[in-house]
ZAMAR-163126 format. One record per residue (C-alpha): residue in one letter; x, y, z. Coordinates in steps of 0.02 Angstrom, whole numbers, padded with zeros to 5 digits, always signed. Layout:
AXYZ ...
end
This chain:
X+03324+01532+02579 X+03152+01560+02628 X+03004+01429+02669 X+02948+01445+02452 X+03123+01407+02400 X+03157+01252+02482 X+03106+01066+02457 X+02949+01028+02550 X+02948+00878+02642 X+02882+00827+02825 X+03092+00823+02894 X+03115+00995+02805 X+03285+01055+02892 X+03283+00937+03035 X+03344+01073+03162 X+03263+00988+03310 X+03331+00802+03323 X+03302+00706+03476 X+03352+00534+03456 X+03484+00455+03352 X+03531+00593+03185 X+03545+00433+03087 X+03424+00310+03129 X+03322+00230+02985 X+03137+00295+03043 X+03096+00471+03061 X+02947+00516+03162 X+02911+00701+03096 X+02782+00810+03227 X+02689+00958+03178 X+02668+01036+03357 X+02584+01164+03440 X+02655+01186+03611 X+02491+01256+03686 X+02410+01101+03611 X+02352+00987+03753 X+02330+00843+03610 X+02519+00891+03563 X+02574+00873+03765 X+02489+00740+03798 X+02609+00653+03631 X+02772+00717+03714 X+02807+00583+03833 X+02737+00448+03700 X+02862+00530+03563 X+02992+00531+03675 X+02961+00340+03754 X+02964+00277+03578 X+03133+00352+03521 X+03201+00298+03709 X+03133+00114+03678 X+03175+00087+03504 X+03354+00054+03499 X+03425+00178+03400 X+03317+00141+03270 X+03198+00298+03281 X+03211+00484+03273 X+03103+00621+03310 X+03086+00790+03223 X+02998+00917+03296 X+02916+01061+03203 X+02816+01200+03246 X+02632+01242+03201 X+02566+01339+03314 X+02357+01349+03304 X+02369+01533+03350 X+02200+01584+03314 X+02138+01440+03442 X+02292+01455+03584 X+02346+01625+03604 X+02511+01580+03669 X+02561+01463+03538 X+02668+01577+03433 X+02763+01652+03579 X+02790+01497+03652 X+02853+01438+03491 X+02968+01608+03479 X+03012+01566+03658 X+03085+01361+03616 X+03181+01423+03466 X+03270+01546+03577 X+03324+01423+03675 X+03377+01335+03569 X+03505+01484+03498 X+03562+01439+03676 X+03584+01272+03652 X+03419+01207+03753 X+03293+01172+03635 X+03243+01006+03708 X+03256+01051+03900 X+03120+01201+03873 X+03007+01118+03752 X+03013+00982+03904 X+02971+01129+04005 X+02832+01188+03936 X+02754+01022+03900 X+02767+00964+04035 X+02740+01106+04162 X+02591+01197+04180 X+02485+01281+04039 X+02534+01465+04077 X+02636+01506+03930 X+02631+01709+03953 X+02802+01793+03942 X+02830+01797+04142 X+02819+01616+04126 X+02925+01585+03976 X+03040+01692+04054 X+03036+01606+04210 X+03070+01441+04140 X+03217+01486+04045 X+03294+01564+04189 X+03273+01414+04278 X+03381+01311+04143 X+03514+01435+04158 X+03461+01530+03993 X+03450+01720+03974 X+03284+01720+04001 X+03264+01911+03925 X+03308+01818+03759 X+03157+01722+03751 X+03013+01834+03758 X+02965+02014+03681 X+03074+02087+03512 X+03219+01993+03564 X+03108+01813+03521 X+03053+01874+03363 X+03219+01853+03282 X+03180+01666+03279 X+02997+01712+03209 X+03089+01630+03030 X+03118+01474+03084 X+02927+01470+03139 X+02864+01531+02986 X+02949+01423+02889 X+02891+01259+02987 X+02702+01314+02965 X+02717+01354+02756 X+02782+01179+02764 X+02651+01114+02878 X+02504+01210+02770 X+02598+01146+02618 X+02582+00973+02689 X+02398+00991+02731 X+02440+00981+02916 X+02272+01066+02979 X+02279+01017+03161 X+02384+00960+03287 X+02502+00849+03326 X+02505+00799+03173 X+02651+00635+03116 X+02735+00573+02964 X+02834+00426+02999 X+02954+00395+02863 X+02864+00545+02763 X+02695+00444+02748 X+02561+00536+02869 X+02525+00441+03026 X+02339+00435+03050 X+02259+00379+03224 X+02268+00418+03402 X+02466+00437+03471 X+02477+00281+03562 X+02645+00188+03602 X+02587+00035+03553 X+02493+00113+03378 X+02684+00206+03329 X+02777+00069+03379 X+02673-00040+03247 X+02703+00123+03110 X+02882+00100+03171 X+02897-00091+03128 X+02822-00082+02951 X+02905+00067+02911 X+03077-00055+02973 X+03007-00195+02857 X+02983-00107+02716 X+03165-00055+02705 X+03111+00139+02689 X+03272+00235+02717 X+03311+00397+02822 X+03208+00540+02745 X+03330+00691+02663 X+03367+00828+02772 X+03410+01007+02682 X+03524+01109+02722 X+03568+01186+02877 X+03545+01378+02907 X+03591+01470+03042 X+03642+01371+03223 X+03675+01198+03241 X+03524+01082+03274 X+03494+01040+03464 
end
């Protein structure tokens, strides 16, 4: 199944979960880990699904804004092998929250540092995951995502600056107007982590 073929929608396959798989809102993040807009979001994304009582999920996806951060795409490459390792969220925490250097000697670096292979990350053996990238920015593009981060909550865009208090508020009336869990597709390949 390729990016045409499947439903679009902001959860798409929902490979990267943090948070509870079930809870009743879905944040959905367009990201570009070079992005500093994107890393400054992290730690709010991450404070909102840690505060909110189960009742908030995030999804991350990846659209990297190659043409403006060179090191987008292999740093994208770089998370999704990881993740084929089972650490998607400890190196996206890595990189987002380390420092900007995102060339292969770093990726490298900071996968060897979480115990990963860190040969697997960078150079032809990344671009095996280059799919799972490609398919996250037709979606985005399909979406009209056109910078970055970009949020749906619930599937409706989220439009202002990524503020605890202004998600937390996108949170509630998403809560009060009963909107249920967002449909994942089906799962291809590994297991979300």
């Amino acid at each position: 199944m390729t990016a045409t073929d499947q439903p679009i929608g902001p959860v798409g396959r929902g490979r990267h979960v943090y948070g509870p798989p079930d809870a009743p809102v879905t944040v959905v993040e367009f990201g570009d880990l070079e992005c500093p807009y994107c890393r400054a979001a992290a730690p709010v994304l991450r404070e909102l699904v840690d505060t909110a009582a189960g009742t908030v999920r995030l999804v991350f996806r990846h659209f990297p804004l190659f043409e403006v951060h060179p090191h987008a795409l292999t740093a994208a490459l770089a998370v999704e092998a990881a993740a084929s390792q089972g650490a998607f969220w400890p190196m996206f925490d890595r990189l987002v929250s380390g420092p900007v250097d995102l060339g292969d000697a770093a990726l490298r670096a900071a996968a060897d540092e979480l115990g990963l292979d860190g040969s697997l990350v960078v150079g032809e053996a990344a671009q095996r995951h280059g799919d799972w990238v490609e398919e996250d920015y037709a979606d985005g593009r399909a979406l009209d995502v056109r910078g970055t981060p970009t949020l749906f909550v619930n599937d409706e865009r989220f439009s202002g600056q990524v503020t605890l208090t202004a998600l937390r508020a996108c949170v509630a009336q998403a809560l009060g107007a009963g909107r249920g869990v967002p449909t994942v597709g089906a799962q291809r390949g590994s297991p979300p982590t």
